[in-house]
C-alpha positions as a Markdown table, in Angstrom:
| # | Residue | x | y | z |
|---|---|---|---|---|
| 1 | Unk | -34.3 | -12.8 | 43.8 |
| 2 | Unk | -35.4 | -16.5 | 43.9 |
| 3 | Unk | -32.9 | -17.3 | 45.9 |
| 4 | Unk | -33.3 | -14.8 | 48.7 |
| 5 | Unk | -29.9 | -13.3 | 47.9 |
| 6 | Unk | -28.6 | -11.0 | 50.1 |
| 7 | Unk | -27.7 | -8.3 | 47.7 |
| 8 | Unk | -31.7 | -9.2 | 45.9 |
| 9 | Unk | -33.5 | -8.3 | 49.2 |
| 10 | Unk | -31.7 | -5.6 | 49.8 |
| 11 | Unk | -32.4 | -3.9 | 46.4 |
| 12 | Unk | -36.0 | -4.9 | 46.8 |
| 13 | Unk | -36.3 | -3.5 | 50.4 |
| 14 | Unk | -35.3 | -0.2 | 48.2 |
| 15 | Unk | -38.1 | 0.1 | 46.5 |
| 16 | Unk | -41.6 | 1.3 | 47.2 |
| 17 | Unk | -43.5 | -2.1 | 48.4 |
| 18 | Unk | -46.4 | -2.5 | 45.2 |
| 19 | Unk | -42.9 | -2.0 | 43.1 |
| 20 | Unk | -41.0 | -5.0 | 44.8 |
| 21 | Unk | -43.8 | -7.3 | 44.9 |
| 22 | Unk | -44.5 | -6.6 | 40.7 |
| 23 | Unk | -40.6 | -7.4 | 40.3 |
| 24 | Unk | -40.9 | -10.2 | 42.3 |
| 25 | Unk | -44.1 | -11.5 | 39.9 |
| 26 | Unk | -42.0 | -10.5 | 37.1 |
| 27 | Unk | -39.2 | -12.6 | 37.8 |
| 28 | Unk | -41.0 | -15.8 | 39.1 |
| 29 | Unk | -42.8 | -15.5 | 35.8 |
| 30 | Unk | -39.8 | -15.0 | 33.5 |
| 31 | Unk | -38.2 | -18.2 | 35.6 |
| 32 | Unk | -41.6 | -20.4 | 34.9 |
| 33 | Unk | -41.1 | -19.2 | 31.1 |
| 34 | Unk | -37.8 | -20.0 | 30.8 |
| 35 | Unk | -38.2 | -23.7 | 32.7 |
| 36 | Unk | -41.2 | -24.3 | 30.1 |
| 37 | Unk | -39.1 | -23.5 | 27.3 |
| 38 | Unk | -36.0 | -25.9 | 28.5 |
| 39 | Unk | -38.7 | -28.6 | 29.0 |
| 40 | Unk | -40.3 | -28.3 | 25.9 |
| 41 | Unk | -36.8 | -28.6 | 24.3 |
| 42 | Unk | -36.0 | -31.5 | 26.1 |
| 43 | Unk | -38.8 | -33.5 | 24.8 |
| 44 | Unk | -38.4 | -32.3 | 21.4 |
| 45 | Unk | -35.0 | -33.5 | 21.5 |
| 46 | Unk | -36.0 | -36.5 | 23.0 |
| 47 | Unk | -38.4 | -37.3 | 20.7 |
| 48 | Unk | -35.9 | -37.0 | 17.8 |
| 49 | Unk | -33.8 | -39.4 | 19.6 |
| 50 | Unk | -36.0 | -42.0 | 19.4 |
| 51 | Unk | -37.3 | -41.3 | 16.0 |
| 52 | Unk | -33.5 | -41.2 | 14.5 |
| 53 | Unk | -33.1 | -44.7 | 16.9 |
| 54 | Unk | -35.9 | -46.5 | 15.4 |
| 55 | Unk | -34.6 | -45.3 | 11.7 |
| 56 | Unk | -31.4 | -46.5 | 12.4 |
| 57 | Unk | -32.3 | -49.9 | 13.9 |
| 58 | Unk | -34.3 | -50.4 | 11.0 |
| 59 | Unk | -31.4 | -50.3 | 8.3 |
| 60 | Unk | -29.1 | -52.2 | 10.4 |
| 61 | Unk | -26.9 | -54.7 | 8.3 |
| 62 | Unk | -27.9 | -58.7 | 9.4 |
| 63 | Unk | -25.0 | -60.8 | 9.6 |
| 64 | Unk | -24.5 | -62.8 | 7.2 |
| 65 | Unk | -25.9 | -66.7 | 7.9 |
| 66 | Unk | -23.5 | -69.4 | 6.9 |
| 67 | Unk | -25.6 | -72.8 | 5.8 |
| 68 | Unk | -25.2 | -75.7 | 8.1 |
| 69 | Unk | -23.1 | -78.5 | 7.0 |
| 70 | Unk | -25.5 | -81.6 | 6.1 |
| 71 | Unk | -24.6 | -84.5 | 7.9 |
| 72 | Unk | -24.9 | -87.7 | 5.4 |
């Protein structure tokens, strides 16, 4: 129905008009919900990322450093 289907407006031209424009509301709200949702679990994801990152880079191994020959 979002995408001015065909085969969605002519189901919706079916129905009595206060019933096509409450499906209409109902599924632009159910898209808005489910984008929020996918959002929100991209940034919780995210944020994990960078949290496990920062762990990680702080138990990284340092080479080891050989001494420098002294020169006499």
């Amino acid at each position: 129905m979002l995408s001015s289907s065909e085969a969605a407006e002519s189901t919706l031209a079916k129905l009595a008009p206060e019933a096509a424009e409450q499906v209409e509301r109902v599924a632009r709200e159910a898209f808005v919900f489910a984008l929020d949702g996918a959002m929100l679990l991209c940034m919780v994801v995210s944020v994990v990322g960078v949290l496990a990152s920062l762990l990680v880079a702080g138990k990284a191994p340092r080479p080891a450093q050989t001494p420098k020959p002294r020169v006499r």
